[in-house]
C-alpha positions in Angstrom: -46.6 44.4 -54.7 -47.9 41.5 -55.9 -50.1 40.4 -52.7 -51.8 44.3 -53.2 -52.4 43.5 -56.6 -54.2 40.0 -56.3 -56.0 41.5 -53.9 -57.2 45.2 -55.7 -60.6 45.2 -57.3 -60.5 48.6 -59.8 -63.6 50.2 -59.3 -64.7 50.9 -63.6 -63.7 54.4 -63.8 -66.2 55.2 -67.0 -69.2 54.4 -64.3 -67.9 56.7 -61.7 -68.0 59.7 -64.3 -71.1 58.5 -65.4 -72.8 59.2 -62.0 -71.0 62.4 -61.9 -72.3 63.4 -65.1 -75.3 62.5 -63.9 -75.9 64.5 -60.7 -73.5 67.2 -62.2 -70.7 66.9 -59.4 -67.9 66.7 -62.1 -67.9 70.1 -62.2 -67.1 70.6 -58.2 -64.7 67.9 -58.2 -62.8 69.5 -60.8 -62.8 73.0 -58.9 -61.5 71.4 -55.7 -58.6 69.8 -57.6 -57.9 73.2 -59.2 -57.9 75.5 -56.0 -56.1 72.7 -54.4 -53.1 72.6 -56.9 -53.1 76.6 -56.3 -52.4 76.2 -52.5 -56.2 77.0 -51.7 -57.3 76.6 -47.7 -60.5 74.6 -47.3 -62.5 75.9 -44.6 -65.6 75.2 -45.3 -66.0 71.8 -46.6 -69.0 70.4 -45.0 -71.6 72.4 -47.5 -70.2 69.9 -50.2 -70.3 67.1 -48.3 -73.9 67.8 -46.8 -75.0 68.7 -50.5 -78.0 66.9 -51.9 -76.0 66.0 -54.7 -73.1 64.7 -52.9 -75.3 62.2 -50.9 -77.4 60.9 -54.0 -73.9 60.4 -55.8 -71.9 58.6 -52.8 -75.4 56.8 -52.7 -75.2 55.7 -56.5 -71.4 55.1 -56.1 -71.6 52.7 -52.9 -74.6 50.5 -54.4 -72.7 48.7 -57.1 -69.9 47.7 -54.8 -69.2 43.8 -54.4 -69.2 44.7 -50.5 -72.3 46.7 -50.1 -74.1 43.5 -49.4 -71.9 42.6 -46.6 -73.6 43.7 -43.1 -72.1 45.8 -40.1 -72.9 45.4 -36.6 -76.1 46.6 -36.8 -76.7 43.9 -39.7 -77.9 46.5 -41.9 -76.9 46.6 -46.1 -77.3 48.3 -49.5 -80.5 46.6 -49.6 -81.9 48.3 -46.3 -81.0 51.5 -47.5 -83.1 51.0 -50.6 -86.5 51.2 -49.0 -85.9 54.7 -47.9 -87.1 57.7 -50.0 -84.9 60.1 -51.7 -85.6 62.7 -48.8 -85.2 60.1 -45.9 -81.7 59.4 -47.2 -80.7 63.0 -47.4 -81.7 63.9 -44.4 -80.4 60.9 -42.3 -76.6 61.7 -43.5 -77.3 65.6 -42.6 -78.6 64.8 -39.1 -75.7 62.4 -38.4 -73.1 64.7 -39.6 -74.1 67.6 -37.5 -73.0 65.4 -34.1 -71.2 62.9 -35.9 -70.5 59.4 -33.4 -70.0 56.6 -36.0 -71.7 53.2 -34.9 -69.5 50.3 -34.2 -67.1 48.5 -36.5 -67.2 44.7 -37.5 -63.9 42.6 -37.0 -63.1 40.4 -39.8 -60.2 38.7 -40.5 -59.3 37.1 -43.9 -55.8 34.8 -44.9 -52.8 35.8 -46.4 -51.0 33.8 -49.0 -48.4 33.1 -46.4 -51.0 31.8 -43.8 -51.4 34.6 -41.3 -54.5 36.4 -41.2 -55.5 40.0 -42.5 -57.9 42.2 -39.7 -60.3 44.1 -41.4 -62.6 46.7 -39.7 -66.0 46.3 -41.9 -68.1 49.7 -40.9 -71.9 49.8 -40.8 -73.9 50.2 -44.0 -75.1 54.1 -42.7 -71.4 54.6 -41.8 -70.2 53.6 -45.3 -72.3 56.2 -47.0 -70.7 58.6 -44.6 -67.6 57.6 -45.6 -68.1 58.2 -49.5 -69.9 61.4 -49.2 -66.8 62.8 -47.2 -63.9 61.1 -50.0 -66.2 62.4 -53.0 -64.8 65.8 -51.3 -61.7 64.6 -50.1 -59.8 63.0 -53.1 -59.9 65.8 -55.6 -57.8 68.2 -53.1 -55.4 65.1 -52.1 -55.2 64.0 -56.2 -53.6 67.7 -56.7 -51.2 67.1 -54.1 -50.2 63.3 -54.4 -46.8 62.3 -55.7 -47.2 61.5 -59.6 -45.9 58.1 -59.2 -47.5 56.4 -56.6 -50.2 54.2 -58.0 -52.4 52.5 -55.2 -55.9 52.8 -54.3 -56.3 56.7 -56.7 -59.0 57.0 -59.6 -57.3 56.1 -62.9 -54.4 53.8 -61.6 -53.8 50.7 -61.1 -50.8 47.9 -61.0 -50.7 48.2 -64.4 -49.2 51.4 -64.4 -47.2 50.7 -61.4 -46.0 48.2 -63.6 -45.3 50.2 -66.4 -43.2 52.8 -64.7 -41.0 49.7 -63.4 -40.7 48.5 -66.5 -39.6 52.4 -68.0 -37.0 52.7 -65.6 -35.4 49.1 -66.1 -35.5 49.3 -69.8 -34.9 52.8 -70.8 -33.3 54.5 -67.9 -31.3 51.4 -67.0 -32.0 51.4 -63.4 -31.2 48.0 -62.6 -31.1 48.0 -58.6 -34.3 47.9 -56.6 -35.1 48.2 -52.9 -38.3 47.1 -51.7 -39.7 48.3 -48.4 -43.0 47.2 -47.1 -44.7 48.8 -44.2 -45.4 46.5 -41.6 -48.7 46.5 -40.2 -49.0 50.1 -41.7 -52.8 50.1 -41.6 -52.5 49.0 -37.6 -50.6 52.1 -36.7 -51.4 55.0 -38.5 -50.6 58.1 -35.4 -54.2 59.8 -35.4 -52.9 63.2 -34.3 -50.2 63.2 -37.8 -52.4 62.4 -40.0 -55.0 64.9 -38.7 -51.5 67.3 -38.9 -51.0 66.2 -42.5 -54.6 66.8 -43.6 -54.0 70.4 -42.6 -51.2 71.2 -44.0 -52.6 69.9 -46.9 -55.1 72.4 -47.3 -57.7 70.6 -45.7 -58.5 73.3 -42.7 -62.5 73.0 -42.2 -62.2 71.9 -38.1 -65.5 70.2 -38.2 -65.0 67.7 -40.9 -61.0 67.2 -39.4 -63.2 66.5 -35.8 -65.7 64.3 -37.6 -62.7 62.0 -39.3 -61.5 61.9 -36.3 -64.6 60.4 -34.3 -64.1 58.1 -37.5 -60.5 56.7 -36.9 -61.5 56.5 -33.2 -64.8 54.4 -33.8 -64.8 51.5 -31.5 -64.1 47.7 -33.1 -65.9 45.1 -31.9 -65.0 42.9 -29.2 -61.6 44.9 -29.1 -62.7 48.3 -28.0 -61.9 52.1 -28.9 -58.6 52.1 -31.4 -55.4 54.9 -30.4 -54.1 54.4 -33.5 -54.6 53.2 -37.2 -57.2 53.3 -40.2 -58.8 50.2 -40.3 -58.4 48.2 -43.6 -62.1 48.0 -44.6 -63.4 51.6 -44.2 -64.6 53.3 -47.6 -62.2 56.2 -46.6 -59.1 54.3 -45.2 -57.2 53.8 -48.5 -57.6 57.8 -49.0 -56.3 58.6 -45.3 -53.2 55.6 -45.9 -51.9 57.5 -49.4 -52.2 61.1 -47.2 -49.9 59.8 -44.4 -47.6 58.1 -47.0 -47.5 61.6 -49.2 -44.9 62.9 -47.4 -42.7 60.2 -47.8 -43.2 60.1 -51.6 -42.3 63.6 -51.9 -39.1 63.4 -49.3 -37.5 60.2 -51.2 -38.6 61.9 -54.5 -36.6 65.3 -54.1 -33.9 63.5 -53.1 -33.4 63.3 -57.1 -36.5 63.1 -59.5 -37.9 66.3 -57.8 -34.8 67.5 -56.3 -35.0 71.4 -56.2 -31.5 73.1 -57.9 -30.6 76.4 -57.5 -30.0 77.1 -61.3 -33.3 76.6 -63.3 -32.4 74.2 -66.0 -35.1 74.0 -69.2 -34.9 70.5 -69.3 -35.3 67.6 -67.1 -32.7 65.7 -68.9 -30.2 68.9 -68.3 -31.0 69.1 -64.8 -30.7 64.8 -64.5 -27.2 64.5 -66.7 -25.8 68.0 -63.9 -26.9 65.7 -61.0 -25.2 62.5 -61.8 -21.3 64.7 -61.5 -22.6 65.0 -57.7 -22.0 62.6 -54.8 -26.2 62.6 -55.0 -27.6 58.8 -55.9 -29.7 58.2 -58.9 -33.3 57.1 -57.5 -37.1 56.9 -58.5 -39.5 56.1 -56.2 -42.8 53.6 -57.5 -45.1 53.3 -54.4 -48.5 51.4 -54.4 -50.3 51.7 -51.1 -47.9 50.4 -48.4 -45.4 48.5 -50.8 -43.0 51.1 -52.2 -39.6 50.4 -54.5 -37.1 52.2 -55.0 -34.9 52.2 -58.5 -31.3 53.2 -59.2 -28.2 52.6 -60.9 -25.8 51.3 -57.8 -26.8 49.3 -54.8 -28.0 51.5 -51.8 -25.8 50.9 -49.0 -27.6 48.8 -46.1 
């Protein structure tokens, strides 16, 4: 985890909630999360992300990031965008949403501590703002759904805690064996079709906005041509779309113990934990951040 970490800039949380205090989008957020954690279906997703709130708030958000000064391929930045009115900006998002072809994407590759090089796919400014309005929407009805314990690239976590739950299990649970897996070239080749699978099963069932993401995932890369597979690391959104795919996973290796379903209901995790250690079942707790993920226990994993 430690290249992830060098390389995360945490956006400061207390801002965030000030500009959703501000355009009073808290509010919405926090009923998405709700329905979401009550199995809701999401049909009709677009009125929120088309909302004139939405827009000024993704507006507000993107401005103060480091990258917003850093141009696309149609060498457009934040500072472009802030000659238009209040009204031109509205309406330009709602226009491009209702036939939504994103503009090309800028290739960009930056080194790796161990001397390879890292592709980035930097969309255009417009595209950006897109991108924000629709993960405003997105990330309260993934939050309700995400695995407690995976840390990278979510609002309110960071290495830190990532850290902190390693260091719980070591110390007080005594887990003492790790395996490390890190996904190789994860970002390259995300499947298109599965994720657009997973966002539906997770509730996520408005067919427009699932067509418009995925116009976005196919939006072609400069000098390379139109991807068939991946979310390019870059993209406002991508982080979002990478922790969906990797949900699954998190849940599948978690209820393999810390979640694992019993038949008796026991009133007590630590009743349930001490019944489970007489099986043949092995003792494991899963800490992922983005693509690096660990897994802690008491005896070496077989390889």
């Amino acid at each position: 985890m430690t290249a992830l970490a060098e390389n995360y800039v945490e956006y400061p949380k207390k801002q965030k909630l000030r500009n959703n205090e501000y355009y009073d989008t808290q509010t919405i957020q926090d009923k998405l999360y709700k329905y979401s954690q009550k199995g809701y279906d999401f049909k009709n997703l677009m009125q929120h992300i088309t909302s004139r709130k939405n827009i000024l708030l993704a507006y507000r958000n993107i401005k103060r990031n480091t990258g917003s000064k850093t141009r696309g391929t149609n060498n457009t930045t934040i500072e472009d965008l802030e000659q238009w009115t209040t009204q031109k900006l509205v309406d330009y998002v709602r226009n491009r949403l209702e036939y939504y072809k994103p503009q090309p994407v800028r290739r960009v590759y930056i080194p790796k501590p161990d001397g390879r090089k890292r592709p980035l796919g930097i969309p255009t400014m417009e595209d950006r703002l897109i991108q924000q309005c629709m993960k405003q929407v997105l990330e309260p009805i993934c939050e309700a759904k995400f695995h407690k314990h995976s840390y990278g690239f979510r609002p309110n976590r960071s290495t830190k805690h990532a850290i902190a739950r390693i260091s719980t299990l070591m110390n007080r649970s005594k887990l003492h064996y790790s395996v490390d897996i890190d996904i190789k070239s994860f970002f390259d080749n995300v499947d298109h079709s599965k994720l657009k699978k997973q966002l539906w099963s997770m509730g996520i069932k408005d067919k427009k906005l699932i067509s418009i993401l995925g116009a976005m995932l196919k939006a072609e890369i400069e000098g390379e041509g139109i991807p068939n597979k991946g979310t390019p690391q870059g993209g406002i959104i991508s982080p979002l779309l990478s922790n969906i795919v990797l949900n699954e996973l998190d849940w599948w290796l978690s209820n393999q113990w810390e979640t694992f379903k019993s038949d008796y209901k026991y009133s007590k995790s630590k009743s349930k934990y001490r019944a489970l250690r007489k099986s043949n079942l092995k003792e494991i707790y899963i800490v992922r951040y983005a693509d690096d993920c660990a897994l802690y226990h008491t005896l070496l994993l077989a390889s």
